[in-house]
C-alpha positions, 0 to 999 in steps of 0.5 A: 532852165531859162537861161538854158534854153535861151542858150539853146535857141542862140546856138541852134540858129546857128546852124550847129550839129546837135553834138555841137549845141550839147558842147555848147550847154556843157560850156554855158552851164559853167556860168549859169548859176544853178545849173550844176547839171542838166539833162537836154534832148535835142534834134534837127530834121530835115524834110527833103532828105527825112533824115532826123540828126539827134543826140541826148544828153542824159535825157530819155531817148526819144521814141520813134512811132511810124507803120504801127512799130515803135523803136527808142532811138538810143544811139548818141546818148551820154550823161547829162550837161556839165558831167562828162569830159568824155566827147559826146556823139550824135546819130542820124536815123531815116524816118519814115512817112507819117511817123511821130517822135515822142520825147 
């Protein structure tokens, strides 16, 4: 897992989509021994614009708590890492003011 998360960090900065950090573990995960498969969530956030970009894969979805409602996102979910040739997708949410993301 610490290869991965290294992995992770290194593609995160810079600037990749979340789509495109998950392709990227897909591809790292080849070479890691011990990584037969893996399950990853992962986000950006934007504060000026309070959009949340996401895309899971395999992981739970992530839970978004704001204005006392909840809602699982669970758009841009596929299986875990290095077990699909299928593409995988992301999905953009607005949030609102004193929201929390529980993942």
């Amino acid at each position: 897992m610490g290869r991965l998360q290294q992995s992770l960090r290194s593609v995160a900065q810079t600037g990749a989509s979340p789509v495109e950090v998950l392709e990227a573990l897909d591809t790292a995960c080849q070479t890691i021994d011990g990584a037969d498969f893996a399950t990853v969530g992962y986000a950006e956030y934007s504060p000026t614009n309070r959009i949340l970009s996401y895309a899971c894969a395999g992981h739970l979805p992530p839970l978004l708590v704001a204005g006392g409602t909840s809602r699982y996102l669970t758009d841009a979910r596929s299986l875990p890492l290095r077990l699909t040739a299928q593409p995988r997708t992301q999905a953009q949410t607005a949030v609102p003011d004193s929201a929390m993301l529980v993942w």
